[in-house]
PyMOL CGO cylinders between C-alpha atoms (Angstrom):
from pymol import cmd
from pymol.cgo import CYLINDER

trace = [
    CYLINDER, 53.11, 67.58, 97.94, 56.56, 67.77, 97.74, 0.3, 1, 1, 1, 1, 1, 1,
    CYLINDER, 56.56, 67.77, 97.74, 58.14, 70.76, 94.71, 0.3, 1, 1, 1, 1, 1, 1,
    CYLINDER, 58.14, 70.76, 94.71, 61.73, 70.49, 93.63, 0.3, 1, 1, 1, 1, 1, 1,
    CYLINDER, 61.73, 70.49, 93.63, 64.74, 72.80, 95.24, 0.3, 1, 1, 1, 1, 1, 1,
    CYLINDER, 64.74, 72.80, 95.24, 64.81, 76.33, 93.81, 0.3, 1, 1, 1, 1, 1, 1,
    CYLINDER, 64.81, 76.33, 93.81, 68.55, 76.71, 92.30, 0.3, 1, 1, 1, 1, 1, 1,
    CYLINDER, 68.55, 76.71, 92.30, 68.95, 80.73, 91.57, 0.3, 1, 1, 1, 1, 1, 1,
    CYLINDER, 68.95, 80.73, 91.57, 72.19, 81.84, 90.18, 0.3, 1, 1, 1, 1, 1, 1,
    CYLINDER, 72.19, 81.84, 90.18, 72.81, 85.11, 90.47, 0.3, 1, 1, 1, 1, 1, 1,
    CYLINDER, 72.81, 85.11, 90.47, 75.42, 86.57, 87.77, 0.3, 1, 1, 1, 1, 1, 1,
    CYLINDER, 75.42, 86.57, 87.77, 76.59, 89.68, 89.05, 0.3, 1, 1, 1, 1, 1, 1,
    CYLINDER, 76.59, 89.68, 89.05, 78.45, 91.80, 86.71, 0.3, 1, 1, 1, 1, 1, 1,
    CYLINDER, 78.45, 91.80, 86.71, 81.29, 93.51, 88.11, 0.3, 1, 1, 1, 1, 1, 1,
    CYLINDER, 81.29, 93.51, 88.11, 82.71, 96.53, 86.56, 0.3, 1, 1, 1, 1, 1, 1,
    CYLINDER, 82.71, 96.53, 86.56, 86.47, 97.70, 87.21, 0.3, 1, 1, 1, 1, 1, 1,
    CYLINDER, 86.47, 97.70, 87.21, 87.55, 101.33, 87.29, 0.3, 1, 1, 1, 1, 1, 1,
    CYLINDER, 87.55, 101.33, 87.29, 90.86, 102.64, 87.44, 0.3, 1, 1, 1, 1, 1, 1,
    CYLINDER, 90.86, 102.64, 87.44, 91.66, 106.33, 88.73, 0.3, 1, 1, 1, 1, 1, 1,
    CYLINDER, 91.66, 106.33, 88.73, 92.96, 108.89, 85.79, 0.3, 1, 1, 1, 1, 1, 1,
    CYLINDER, 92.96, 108.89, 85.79, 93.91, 112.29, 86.65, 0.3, 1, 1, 1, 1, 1, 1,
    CYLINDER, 93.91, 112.29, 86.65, 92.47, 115.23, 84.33, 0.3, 1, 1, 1, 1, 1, 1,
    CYLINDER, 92.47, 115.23, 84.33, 95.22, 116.29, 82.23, 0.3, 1, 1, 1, 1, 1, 1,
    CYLINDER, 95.22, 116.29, 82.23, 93.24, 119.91, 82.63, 0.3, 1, 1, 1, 1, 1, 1,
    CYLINDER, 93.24, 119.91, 82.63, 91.27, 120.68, 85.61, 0.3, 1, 1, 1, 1, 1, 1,
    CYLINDER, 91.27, 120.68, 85.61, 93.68, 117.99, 87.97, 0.3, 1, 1, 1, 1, 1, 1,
    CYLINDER, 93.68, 117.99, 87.97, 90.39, 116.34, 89.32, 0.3, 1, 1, 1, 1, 1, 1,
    CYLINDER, 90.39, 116.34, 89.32, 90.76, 111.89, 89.43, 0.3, 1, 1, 1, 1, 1, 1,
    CYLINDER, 90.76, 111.89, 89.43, 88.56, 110.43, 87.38, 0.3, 1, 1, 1, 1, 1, 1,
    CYLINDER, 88.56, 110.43, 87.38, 86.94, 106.81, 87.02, 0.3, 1, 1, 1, 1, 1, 1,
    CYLINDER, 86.94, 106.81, 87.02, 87.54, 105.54, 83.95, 0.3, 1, 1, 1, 1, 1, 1,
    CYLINDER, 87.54, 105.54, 83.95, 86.04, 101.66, 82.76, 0.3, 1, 1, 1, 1, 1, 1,
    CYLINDER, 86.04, 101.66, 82.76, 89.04, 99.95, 81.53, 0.3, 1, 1, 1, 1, 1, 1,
    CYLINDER, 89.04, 99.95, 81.53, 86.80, 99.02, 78.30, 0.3, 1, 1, 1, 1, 1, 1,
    CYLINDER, 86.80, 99.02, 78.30, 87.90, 102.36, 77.81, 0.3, 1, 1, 1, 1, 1, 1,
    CYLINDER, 87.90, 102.36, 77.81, 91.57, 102.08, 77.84, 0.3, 1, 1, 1, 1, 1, 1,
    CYLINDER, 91.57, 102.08, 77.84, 93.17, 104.14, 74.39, 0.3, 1, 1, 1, 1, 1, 1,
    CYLINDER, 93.17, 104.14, 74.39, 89.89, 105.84, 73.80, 0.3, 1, 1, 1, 1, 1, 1,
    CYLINDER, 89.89, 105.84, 73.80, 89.37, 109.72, 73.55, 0.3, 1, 1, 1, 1, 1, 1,
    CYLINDER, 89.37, 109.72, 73.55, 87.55, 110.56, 76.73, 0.3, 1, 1, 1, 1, 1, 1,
    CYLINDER, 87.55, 110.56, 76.73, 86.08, 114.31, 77.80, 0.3, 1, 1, 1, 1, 1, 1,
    CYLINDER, 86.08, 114.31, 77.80, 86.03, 114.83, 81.56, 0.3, 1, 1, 1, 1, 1, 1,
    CYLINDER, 86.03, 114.83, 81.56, 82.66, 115.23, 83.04, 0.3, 1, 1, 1, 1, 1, 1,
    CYLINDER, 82.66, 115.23, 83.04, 83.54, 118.72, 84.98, 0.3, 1, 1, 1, 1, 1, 1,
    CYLINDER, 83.54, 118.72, 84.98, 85.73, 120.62, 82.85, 0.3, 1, 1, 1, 1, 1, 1,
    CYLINDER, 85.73, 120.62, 82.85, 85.13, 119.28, 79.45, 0.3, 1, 1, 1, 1, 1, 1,
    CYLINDER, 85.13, 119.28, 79.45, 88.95, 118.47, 78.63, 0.3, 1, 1, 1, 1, 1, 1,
    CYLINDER, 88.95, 118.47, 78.63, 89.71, 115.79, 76.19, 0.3, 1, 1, 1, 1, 1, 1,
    CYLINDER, 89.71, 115.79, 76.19, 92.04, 112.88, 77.10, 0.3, 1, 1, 1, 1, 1, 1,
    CYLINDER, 92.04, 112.88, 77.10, 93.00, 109.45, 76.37, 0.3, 1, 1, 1, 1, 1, 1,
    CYLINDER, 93.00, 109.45, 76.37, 91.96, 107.06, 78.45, 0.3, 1, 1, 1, 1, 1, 1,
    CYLINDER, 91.96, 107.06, 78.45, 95.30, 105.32, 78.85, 0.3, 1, 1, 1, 1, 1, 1,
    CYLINDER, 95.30, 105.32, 78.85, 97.34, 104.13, 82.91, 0.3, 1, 1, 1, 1, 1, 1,
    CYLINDER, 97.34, 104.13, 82.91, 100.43, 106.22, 81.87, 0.3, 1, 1, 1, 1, 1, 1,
    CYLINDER, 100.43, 106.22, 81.87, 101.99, 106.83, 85.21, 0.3, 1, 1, 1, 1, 1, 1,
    CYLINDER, 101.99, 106.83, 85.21, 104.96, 108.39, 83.46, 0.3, 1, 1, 1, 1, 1, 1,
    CYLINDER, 104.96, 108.39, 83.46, 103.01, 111.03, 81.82, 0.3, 1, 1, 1, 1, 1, 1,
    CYLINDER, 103.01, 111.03, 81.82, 104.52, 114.48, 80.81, 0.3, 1, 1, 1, 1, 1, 1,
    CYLINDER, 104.52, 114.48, 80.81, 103.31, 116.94, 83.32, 0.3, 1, 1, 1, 1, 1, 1,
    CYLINDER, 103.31, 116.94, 83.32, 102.33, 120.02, 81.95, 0.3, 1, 1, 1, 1, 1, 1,
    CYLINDER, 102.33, 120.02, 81.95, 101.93, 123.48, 83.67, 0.3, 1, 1, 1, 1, 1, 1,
    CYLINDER, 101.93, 123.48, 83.67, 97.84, 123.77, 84.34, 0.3, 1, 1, 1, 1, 1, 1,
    CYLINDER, 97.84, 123.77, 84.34, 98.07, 127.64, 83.22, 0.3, 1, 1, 1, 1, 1, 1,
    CYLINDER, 98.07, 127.64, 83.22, 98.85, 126.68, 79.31, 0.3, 1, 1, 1, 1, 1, 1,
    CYLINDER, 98.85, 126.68, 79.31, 96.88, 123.74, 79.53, 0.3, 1, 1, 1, 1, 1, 1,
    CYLINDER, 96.88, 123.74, 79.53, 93.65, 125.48, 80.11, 0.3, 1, 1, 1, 1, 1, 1,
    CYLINDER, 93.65, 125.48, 80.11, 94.34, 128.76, 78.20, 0.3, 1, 1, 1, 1, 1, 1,
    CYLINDER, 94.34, 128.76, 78.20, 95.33, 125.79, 75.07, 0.3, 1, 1, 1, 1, 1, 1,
    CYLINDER, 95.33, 125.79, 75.07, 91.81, 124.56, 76.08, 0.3, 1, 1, 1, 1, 1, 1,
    CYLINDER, 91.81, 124.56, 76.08, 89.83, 127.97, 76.17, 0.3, 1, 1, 1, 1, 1, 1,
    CYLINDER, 89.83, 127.97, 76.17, 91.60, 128.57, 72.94, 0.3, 1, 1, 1, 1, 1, 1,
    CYLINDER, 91.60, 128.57, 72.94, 90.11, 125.02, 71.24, 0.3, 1, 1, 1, 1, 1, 1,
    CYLINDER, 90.11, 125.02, 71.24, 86.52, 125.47, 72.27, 0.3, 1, 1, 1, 1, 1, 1,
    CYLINDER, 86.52, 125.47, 72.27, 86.56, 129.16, 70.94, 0.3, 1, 1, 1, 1, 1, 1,
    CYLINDER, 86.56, 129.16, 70.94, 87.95, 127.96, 67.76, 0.3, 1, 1, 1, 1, 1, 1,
    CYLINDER, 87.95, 127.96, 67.76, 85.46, 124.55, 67.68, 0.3, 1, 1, 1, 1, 1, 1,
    CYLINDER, 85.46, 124.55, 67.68, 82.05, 126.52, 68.92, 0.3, 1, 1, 1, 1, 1, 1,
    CYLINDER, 82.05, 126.52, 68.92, 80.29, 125.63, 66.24, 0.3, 1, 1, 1, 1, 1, 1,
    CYLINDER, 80.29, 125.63, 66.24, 81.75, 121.63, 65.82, 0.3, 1, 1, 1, 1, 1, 1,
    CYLINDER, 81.75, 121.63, 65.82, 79.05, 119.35, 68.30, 0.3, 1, 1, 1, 1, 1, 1,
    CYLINDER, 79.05, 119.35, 68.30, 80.77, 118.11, 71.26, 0.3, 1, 1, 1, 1, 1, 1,
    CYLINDER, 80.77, 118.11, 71.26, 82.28, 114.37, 72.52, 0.3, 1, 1, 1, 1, 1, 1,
    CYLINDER, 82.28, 114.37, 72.52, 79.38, 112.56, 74.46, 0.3, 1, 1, 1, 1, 1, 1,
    CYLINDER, 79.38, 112.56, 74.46, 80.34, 112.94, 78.58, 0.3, 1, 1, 1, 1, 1, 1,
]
cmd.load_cgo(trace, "trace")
């Protein structure tokens, strides 16, 4: 008894990443580019960003950015937070 070949197709879904640095805390981040011009929050510090490739980007001094940030979450403590 002879049974037909066995055809498998595997579908592998790849997902693609590129690196966006923390506009806050400095740490690179992987960000799905399904997520490109959404508001992200970074998963250590909790700053909000877009998720855009700007290489030409403004840089800021990291002093006022995270006293600016210290200052938002003590005036949103009570709003409920972006999902990490």
């Amino acid at each position: 008894m002879e049974f037909p070949p066995i055809i498998s197709i595997f579908v592998m879904s790849q997902t693609t990443f590129f690196v966006k640095e923390c506009p806050t805390c400095g740490r690179n981040l992987q960000v799905r580019i399904e997520y490109l011009g959404r508001e992200m929050m970074c998963n250590h510090c909790g700053g909000d960003f877009v998720a855009d490739d700007n290489l030409h980007a403004e840089v800021k001094d990291p002093a006022e950015t995270i006293i600016a940030r210290i200052d938002e979450l003590l005036n949103n403590s009570d709003a409920p937070g972006k999902p990490r």
